[in-house]
TORZASE-201303 format. One record per residue (C-alpha): residue in one letter; x negated, y negated, z negated. Coordinates in steps of 0.05 Angstrom, whole numbers, plus 5000, padded with zeros to 4 digits. Layout:
% TORZASE-201303
aXYZ
...
% end
This chain:
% TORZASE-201303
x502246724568
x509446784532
x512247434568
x520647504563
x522448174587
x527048304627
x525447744666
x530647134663
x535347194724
x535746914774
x527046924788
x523746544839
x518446954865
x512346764914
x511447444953
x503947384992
x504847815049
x511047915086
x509748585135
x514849115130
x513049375060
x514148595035
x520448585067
x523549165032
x520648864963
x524848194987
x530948594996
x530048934927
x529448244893
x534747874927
x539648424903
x538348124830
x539547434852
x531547264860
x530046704910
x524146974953
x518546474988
x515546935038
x508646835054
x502947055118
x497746865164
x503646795225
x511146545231
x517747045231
x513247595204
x519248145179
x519547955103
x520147205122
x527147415162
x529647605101
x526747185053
x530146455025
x524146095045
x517846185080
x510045945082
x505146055145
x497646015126
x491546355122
x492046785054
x484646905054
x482846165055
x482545954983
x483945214992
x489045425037
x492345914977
x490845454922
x494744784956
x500545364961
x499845554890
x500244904866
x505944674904
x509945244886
x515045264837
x515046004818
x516346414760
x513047084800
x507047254854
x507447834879
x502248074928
x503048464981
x496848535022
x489348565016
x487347925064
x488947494995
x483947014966
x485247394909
x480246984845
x485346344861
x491646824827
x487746764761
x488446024754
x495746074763
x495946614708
x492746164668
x498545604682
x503246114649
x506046374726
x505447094725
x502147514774
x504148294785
x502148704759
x495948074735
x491647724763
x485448224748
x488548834776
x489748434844
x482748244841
x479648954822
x484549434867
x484348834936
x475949134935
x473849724940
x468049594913
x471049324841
x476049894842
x471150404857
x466550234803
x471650194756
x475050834767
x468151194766
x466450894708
x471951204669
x472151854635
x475652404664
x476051974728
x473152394791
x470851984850
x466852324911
x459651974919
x459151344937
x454350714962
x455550074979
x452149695039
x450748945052
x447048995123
x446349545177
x439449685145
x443249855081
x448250175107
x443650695150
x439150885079
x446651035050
x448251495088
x442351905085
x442551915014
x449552005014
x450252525074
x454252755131
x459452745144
x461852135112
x465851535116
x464450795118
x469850305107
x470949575086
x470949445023
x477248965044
x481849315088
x487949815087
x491150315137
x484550495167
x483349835189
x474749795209
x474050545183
x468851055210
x467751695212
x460951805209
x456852545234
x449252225249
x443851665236
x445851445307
x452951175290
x450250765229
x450150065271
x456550265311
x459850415245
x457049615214
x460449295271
x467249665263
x467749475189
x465648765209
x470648665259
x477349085233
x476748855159
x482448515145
x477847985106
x470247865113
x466348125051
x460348265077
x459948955041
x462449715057
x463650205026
x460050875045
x463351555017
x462052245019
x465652585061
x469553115018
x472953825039
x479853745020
x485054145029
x491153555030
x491552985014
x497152614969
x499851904945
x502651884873
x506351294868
x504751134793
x510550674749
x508950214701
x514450044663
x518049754600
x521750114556
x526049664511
x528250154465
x520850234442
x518149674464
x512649904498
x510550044572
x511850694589
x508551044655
x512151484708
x511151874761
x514852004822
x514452754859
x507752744898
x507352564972
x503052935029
x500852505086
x497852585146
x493052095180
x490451925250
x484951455250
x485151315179
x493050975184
x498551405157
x504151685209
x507752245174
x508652365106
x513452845060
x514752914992
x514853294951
x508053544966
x507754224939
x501254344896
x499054724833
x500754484764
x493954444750
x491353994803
x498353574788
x496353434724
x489053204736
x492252734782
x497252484738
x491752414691
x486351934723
x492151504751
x493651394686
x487151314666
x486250764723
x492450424712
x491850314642
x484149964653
x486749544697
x492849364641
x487749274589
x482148824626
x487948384648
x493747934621
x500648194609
x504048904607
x501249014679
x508149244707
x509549514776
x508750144820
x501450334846
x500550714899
x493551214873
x490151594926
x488352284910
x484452834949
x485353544932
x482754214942
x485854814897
x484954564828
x479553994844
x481953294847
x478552634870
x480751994858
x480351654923
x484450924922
x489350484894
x493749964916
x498049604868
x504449534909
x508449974949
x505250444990
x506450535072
x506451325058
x511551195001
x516750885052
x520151675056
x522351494985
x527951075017
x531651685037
x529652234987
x529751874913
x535851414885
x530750954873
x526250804928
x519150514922
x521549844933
x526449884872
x521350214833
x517349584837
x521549024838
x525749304776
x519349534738
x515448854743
x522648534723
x522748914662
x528249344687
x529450034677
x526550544729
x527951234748
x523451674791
x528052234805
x527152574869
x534552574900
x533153084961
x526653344995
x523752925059
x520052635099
x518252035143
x515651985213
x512251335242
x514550915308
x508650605343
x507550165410
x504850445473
x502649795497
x502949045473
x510148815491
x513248045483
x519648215480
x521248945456
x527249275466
x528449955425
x533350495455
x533851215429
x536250865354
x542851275365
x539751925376
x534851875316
x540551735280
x543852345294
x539752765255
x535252205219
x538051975146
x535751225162
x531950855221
x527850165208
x525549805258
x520749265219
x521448625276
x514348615280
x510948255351
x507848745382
x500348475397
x497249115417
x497449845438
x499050315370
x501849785322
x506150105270
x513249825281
x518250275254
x519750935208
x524651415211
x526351815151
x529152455138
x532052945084
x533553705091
x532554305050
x524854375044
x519553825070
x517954215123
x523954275163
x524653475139
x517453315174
x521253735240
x527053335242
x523452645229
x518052715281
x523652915337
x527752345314
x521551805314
x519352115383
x527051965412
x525851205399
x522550905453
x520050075464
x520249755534
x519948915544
x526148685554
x523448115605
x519048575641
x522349245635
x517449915656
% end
């Protein structure tokens, strides 16, 4: 594949998966003139209000993806969620369209069972135990050879989605039927890990890159970013996270490490942001996931760098040059529904605002009680007194139907 970097502008781009994180990627790439075909599984989905055209199927279907493929005139695919049939992207790869970062690192980082094995299997990489389970019989001799606590998960699936927390042989079969039904794609495997003692937990948002001066891909780091979770999905998260140099460096390390396997087993320079996973307790680290796309804990970067996750990776994987700076301490505070609501109304915007450096509501539906459908993000002096001010401002917004008020 014949590689010109940057990328001729104006690009047309095929973006699969158009939630909240694809819209901001949309906005990103429209501000260099790219046309944007927004794809998902349902209509007006927030990237497609954005985007120059859109595409409604099931992303997971791979005769559905493949008729797509082919009829698309693109000079880009950029993924954006895990429900993707992802061994179609390599025949398009093949046709000379490029796939971002390529076509193997979709396929490796979308499981967590290809990821996993690949980041244990590297030196210097440091994973917490690990088993993987094709039946509620397997699952149950995992996790007494693994131990308890642990965790059981997909091995297809993203902000906690079919995830388990697992304290006794009693809650093996429970734990089978959650992964079963909340993945966001049927594998028919989990993913069983050890349940490890951390202290935090961060996100390094890991750049890829191309340097034209050398002519080489250079990788980057932005400031690392705590998070807190509740039920395995992310709703705060601050950054920078402080740590020890020592632990910092082992992360830095591995996702380097990871990064650059998936670069070299694939096609192309493998450019884009990756959001790498990363437990950590004093100066142990574990590598714990990897997602190669923007990252829902990395959405505080759009108030406290000059370049925000979004810009990271659309100007990286346009051969662009990046910066990872870290403009002002911060943090970000989800919004979520109470309740499943038609038409949703939001009211409190103003007073977030106030104190809030930026408010986005994603136009979501809202199908059910505790759907993420908004962030608020603030700056101040140190991340703590940012988490303060985000939270308040988050907890001011409320949603009520519009049609059917409370």
């Amino acid at each position: 594949m014949t590689l010109m970097l940057p990328v001729p502008l104006p690009a047309r781009v095929l973006l699969l998966g158009s939630g909240e994180l694809g819209k901001e990627v949309t906005i990103a790439l429209q501000r260099y003139g790219c046309t944007v075909i927004a794809c998902d599984s349902y209509g007006n989905a927030p990237a497609m209000q954005v985007a120059d055209q859109s595409r409604v199927f099931d992303m997971s279907d791979p005769a559905a993806l493949s008729a797509v493929l082919d009829e698309s005139d693109v000079d880009l695919i950029v993924p954006e969620v895990e429900a993707i049939a992802t061994d179609c992207l390599s025949a398009s790869e093949e046709r000379g369209v490029r796939v971002v970062p390529n076509a193997f690192a979709v396929q490796a980082t979308m499981d967590r069972q290809r990821i996993r094995t690949l980041a244990a299997s590297l030196p210097g990489v440091r994973t917490s135990a690990f088993r993987f389970a094709h039946s509620a019989a397997e699952l149950a001799a995992a996790l007494d050879e693994i131990g308890y606590p642990a965790f059981v998960k997909p091995t297809m699936s993203s902000s906690g989605h079919g995830q388990s927390r697992v304290t006794g042989p009693e809650q093996a079969m429970s734990a089978w039927t959650h992964a079963e039904q909340d993945a966001r794609a049927a594998t028919g495997v989990v993913i069983v890990e050890e349940g490890i003692d951390f202290d935090y937990e961060i996100t390094l948002l890991t750049v890829r890159s191309w340097d034209a001066a050398s002519g080489t891909v250079t990788t980057s780091f932005c400031a690392p970013i705590g998070h807190r979770q509740e039920g395995g999905d992310y709703v705060e998260s601050w950054q920078p996270m402080a740590m020890n140099g020592s632990a910092l460096e082992r992360a830095r390390t591995m996702a380097k490490a990871v990064t650059d396997a998936l670069a070299q087993a694939g096609n192309g320079p493998c450019l884009g942001l990756f959001g790498v996973e990363f437990f950590v307790r004093g100066d142990d680290v574990w590598f714990s996931e990897l997602s190669p796309r923007p990252h829902d804990t990395g959405m505080v970067t759009m108030a406290t760098q000059a370049q925000s996750e979004f810009e990271l990776h659309a100007r990286a994987f346009l051969g662009l040059p990046t910066s990872t700076a870290l403009a002002s301490p911060g943090a970000s505070a989800v919004i979520k529904s109470t309740r499943a609501i038609d038409t949703p109304a939001y009211s409190g915007v103003a007073t977030a605002l106030a104190t809030a450096d930026i408010v986005r509501i994603f136009g979501k539906p809202i199908s059910r009680s505790g759907r993420r459908v908004g962030v608020v993000a603030a700056t101040a002096t140190t991340p703590k007194e940012s988490r303060v001010i985000a939270r308040r401002a988050a907890a001011a917004i409320t949603i009520d139907d519009a049609q059917n008020p409370s």
